[in-house]
N, C-alpha and C positions, 0 to 999 in steps of 0.2 A: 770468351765463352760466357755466357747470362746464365746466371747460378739465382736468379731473385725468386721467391716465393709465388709459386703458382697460383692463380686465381681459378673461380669457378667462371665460367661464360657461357651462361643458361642463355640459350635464343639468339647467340652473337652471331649482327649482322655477316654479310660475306663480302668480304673487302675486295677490292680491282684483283688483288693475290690470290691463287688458288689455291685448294689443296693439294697438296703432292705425298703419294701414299709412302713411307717410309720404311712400317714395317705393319703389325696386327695391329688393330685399333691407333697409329701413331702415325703421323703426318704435318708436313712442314706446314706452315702459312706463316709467311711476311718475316721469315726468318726464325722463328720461333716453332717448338715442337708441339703440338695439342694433340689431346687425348680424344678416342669418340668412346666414351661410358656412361651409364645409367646411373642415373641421380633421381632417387624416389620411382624409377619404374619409367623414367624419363629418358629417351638416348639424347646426350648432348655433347656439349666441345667441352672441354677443359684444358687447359692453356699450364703445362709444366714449368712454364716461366725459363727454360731451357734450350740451348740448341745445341745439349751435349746428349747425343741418341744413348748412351750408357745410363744417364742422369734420369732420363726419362723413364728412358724403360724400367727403372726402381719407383719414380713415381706411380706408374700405371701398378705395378707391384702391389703398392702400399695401398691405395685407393681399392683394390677389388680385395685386399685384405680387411680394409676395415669393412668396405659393405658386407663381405662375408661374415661379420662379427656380428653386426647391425641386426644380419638377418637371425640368426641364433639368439638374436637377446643378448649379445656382449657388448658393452663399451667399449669403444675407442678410448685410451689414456689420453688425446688432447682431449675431448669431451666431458673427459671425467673432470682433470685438472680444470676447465672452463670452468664448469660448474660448481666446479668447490670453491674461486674465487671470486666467482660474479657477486659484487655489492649490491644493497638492495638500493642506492644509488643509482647504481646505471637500468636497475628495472624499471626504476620509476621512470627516469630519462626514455625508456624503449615504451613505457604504457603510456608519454603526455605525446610520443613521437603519432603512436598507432592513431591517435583521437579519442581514446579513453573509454573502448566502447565496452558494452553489457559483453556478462559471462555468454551469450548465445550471439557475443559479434554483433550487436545493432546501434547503431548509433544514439547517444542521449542527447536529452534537450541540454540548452544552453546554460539555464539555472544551474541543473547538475552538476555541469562539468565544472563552473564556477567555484560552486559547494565543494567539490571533491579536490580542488587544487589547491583550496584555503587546509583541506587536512590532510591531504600530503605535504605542506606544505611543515606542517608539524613532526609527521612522519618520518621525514627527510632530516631534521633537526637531530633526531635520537640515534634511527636507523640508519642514516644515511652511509656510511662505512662502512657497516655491519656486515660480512658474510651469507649470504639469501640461504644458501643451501646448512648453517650451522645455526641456522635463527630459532629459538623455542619459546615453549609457553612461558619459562621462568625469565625471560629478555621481555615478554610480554606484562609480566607483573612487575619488573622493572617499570618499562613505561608508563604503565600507571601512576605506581607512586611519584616518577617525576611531572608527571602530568598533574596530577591533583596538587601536589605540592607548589605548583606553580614554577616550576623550571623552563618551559616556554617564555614566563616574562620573566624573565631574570635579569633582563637587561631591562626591563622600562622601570619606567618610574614610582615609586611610591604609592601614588595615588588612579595611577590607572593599572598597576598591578591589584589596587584591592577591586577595583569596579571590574575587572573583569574577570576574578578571582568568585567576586560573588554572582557573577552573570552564568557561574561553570555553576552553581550549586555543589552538589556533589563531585560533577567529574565522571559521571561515570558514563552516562549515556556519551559524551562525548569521546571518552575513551575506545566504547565499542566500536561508535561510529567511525572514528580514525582508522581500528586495526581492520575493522571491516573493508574499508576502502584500499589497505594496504593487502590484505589479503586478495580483494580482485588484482591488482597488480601480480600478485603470485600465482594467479590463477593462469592470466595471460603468459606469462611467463613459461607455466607447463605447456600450455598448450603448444608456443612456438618450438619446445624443446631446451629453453636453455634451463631450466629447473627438473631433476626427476618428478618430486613430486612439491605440493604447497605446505610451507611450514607451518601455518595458522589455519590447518584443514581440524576441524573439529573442536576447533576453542570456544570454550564455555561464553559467555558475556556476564560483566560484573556488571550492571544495572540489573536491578529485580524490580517485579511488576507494583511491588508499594510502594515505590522510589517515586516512580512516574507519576507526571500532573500531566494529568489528559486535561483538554479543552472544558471540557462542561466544569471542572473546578474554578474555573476561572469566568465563567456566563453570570450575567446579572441576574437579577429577579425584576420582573417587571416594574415593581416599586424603586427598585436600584438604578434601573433604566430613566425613570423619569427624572430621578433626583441629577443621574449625569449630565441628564439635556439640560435642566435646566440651569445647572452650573455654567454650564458651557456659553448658553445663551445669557445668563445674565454677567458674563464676561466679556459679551460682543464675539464671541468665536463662533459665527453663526458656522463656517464651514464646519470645523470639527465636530460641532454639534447634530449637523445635518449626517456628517462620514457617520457616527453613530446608531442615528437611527436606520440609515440606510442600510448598512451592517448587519445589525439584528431585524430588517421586515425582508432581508432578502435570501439571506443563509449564504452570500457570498464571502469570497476569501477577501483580503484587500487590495490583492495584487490583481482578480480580476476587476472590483470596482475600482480602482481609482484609476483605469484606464479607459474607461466610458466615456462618451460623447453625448450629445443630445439628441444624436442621428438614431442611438441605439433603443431611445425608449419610443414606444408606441401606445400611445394612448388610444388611438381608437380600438388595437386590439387588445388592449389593455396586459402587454406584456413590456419584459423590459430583454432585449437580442445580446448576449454577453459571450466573450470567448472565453472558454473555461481552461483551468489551467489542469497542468495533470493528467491532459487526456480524456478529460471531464465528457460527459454526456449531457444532453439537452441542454442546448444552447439559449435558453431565455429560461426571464425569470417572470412568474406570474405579478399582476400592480393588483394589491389588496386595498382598499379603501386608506389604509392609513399610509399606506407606499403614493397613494396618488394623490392625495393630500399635500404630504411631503416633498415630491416634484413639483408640482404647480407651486409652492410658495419657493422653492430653491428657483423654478424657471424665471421667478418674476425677477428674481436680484439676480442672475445671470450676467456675469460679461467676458466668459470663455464658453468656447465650444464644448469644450470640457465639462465633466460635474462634479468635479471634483479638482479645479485647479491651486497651482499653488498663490499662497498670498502675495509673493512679491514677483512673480513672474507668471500671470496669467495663462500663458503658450504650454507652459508646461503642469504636471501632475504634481499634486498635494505628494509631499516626503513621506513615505509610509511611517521612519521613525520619529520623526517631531508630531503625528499624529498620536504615537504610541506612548509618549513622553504625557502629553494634555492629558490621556485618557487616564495613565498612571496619579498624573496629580491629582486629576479630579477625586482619580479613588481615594487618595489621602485625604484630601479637605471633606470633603463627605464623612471618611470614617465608614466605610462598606470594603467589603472585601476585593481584591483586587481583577480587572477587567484586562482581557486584551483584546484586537481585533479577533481573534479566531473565537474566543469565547461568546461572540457576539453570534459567529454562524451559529456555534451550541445551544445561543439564546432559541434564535428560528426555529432550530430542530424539537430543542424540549416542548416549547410551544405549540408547534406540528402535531406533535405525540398526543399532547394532552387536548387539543381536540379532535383527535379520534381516528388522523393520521397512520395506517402502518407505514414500517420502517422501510420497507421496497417503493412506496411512493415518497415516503423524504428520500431517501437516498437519488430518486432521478430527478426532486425535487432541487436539490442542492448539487446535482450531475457530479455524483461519487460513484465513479466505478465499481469500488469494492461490493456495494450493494447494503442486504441489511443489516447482515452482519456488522459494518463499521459504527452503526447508525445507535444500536444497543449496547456495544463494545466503550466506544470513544465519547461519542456526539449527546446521545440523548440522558436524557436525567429525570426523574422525578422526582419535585418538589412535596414538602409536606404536605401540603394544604391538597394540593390534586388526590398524592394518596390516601390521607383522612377521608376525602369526597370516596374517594375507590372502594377505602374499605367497610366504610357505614351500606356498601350493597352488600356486604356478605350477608348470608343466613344460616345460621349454626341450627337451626331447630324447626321442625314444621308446626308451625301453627292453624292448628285445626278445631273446632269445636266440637265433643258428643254430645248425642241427648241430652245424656246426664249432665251437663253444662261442662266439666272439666276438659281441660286443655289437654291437646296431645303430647303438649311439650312435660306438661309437670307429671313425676314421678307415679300418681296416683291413676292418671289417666292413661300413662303410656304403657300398652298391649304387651305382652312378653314377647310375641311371635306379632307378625304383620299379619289382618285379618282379609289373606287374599283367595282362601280357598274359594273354588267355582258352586255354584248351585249346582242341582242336578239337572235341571234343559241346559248349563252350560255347562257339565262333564259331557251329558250324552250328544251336543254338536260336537264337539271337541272328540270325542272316540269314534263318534262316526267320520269326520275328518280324516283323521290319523291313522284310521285303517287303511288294509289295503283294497277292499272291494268297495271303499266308497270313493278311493280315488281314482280306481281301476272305471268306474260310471261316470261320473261326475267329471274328471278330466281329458277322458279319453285317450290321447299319447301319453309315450312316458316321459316326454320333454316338462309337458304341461302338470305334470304329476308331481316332479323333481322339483320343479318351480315353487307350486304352492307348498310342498312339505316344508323346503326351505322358509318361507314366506310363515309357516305355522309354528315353525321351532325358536322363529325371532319375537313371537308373542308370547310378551308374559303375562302370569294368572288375571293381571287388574287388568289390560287389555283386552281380553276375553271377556270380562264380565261387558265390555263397550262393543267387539266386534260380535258376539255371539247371535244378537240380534240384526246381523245382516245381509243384505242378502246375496250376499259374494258367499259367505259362509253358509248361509237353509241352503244354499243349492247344492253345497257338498254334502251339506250333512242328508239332502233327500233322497 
């Protein structure tokens, strides 16, 4: 007699063996006894792993007792017991099995998932044992402190625990980012049912917004800019010099420039064809005089397809982080504040701005979806010297001359009251307007009526004394 643990067999094909009815819902196939029940509102097989008809019939039993619970809002006891055991171990195991996808189920790009498995990978380290369904905020401020303190490298060495110790800065944006990514795992998790609910549903984040270095902290000053090049250039690194200025006249990231070709720039339309990363928008980049300058002398020393190849393997792409290293140095021997590639798009955008640029045309300018908001938020900056220029337009005071020679502005000259009252041909246009029998003549409907009173209420005293004499108004007023 087969006493082995029943399986579920949703859509199980139909084998040469038939079924033979046994008794309600229960029938043999291929020696074995299966159920026909409802699974999710589903009729299917179910295989009692049985061919003791006694043994069955307590399965079929069990099975329409637990749905019965199911439907009431009760737990099943192995359900429960599941879920009070399940590691966040095996979720993570069940979210890299699924492919990792978004809270709305859609697949991510490939970067992402990269990204996201280097911090589960952390994740794993703390939490990996840990109970999913027992997990809290205060397990959460655990991981912090061993995270900041550097218990991650605990096993490496000396010297690459301090460099990557100070590459965390604080630790904290990275912390969030970790439990963030661990928390969609727990999201995933509810959703298939093995979690009631997510344990890191409503936790706070320890990074605060003056922690943060947004990109434009880190953008040169056009003075800064030259002084880079020409470090660069008077080192012989014409490429990194060129990545540079390329950088900052195009508002690109560096991951879309340093995969360009020569195929991608157009000169006669004077644009450059780029594929944007991030889902980006408008696919090219406008060639501004100093952009096209800049090509034609990079075309002439060319000898990759590329524009940006690497130095000792032509076929392929400049290393984004040996670019980042140069750029870093440079900023040391210089003695100017520190650069990075993205600070370079910031450079683009600030400069956009300050001639005269709004933020919804940088923004499809540089094909950021977010729009303008990101563009005021993150990207854009004003330097002093632009706002000095900004603010010498204000006018605090009107300057006017009287008769008697004194300024409007100084104390002597200035009126108690504004001297706007009307003459009297401009009260009596103005009451004959306003009445009702001059608009009842004069306009004829009461469309046309409604109109101009509107049109008369929006005029103030000083505009009356200029429309009074005209002859949209004698005609009302006759």
């Amino acid at each position: 007699m087969k006493t082995s643990n029943p399986q579920t067999e949703q859509g199980a094909s139909v084998e040469n063996s038939k079924f033979e009815r046994l008794g309600p819902s229960l029938y043999w196939k291929g020696g074995v006894i299966v159920a026909r029940v409802r699974v999710d509102g589903i009729r299917t097989w179910r295989s009692t792993g049985t061919d003791n008809p006694a043994l069955a019939r307590k399965w079929l039993a069990k099975w329409r007792d637990e749905a019965a619970m199911l439907r009431n809002g009760i737990e099943p006891k192995g359900v429960v017991l599941h879920r009070q055991r399940v590691t966040v171990g095996e979720l993570i195991d069940a979210y890299l099995a699924a492919g990792m996808p978004t809270r709305k189920m859609r697949p991510k790009r490939p970067a992402t998932i990269t990204n996201e498995k280097a911090c589960l990978k952390v994740a794993r380290a703390f939490f990996g044992n840990m109970q999913a369904a027992g997990l809290t905020l205060a397990d959460c401020d655990r991981f912090r402190d061993w995270r900041v303190s550097g218990g991650f490298f605990a096993d490496a060495g000396a010297d690459e625990q301090r460099k990557k110790m100070a590459r965390m800065k604080k630790g904290t944006r990275s912390v969030d980012l970790e439990l963030t990514i661990l928390a969609n795992v727990f999201h995933l998790a509810v959703r298939r049912g093995t979690l009631k609910s997510n344990p890191l549903a409503g936790r706070g984040r320890y990074s605060v917004a003056e922690d943060v270095r947004h990109c434009r902290e880190v953008a040169p000053t056009p003075e800064g800019l030259q002084q880079i090049e020409y470090w660069l250039r008077e080192r012989n690194e014409l490429g990194a010099a060129d990545l540079v200025c390329f950088l900052a006249y195009s508002g690109l990231r560096i991951g879309e420039a340093l995969s360009l070709d020569w195929e991608a720039v157009d000169f006669g339309e004077q644009v450059l064809h780029v594929q944007r990363e991030k889902r980006g928008t408008t696919p090219w980049v406008p060639i501004r005089p100093e952009m096209d300058t800049l090509l034609r002398d990079m075309r002439k020393r060319a000898a990759s397809h590329l524009l940006f190849p690497s130095p000792f393997e032509p076929d392929k792409s400049r290393d984004g982080a040996a670019f980042n290293h140069r750029l870093t140095a440079a900023c040391r021997a210089l003695g100017i504040g520190h650069v990075t590639p993205h600070g370079l798009r910031s450079y683009f955008v600030t400069q956009a701005r300050a001639s005269g640029l709004s933020d919804a045309e940088i923004a499809m300018l540089i094909g950021d979806k977010t729009g303008p908001a990101i563009i005021a938020h993150t990207y854009g900056d004003v330097r002093p010297d632009h706002l000095l220029k900004q603010a010498q337009r204000i006018r605090l005071t009107v300057q006017a001359n009287h008769s008697d020679g004194t300024a409007a502005s100084s104390p002597k000259g200035r009126p108690t009251s504004p001297d706007v009252s009307p003459s009297y041909p401009e009260t009596r246009t103005l009451r004959m307007c306003l009445s009702y029998k001059g608009f009842d003549a004069a306009c004829g409907d009461g469309r046309r009526r409604r109109e101009t009173s509107l049109f008369l209420l929006l005029i103030n005293w000083s505009q009356v004394r200029v429309l009074a004499g005209a002859p949209f108004l004698q005609r009302l007023a006759q």
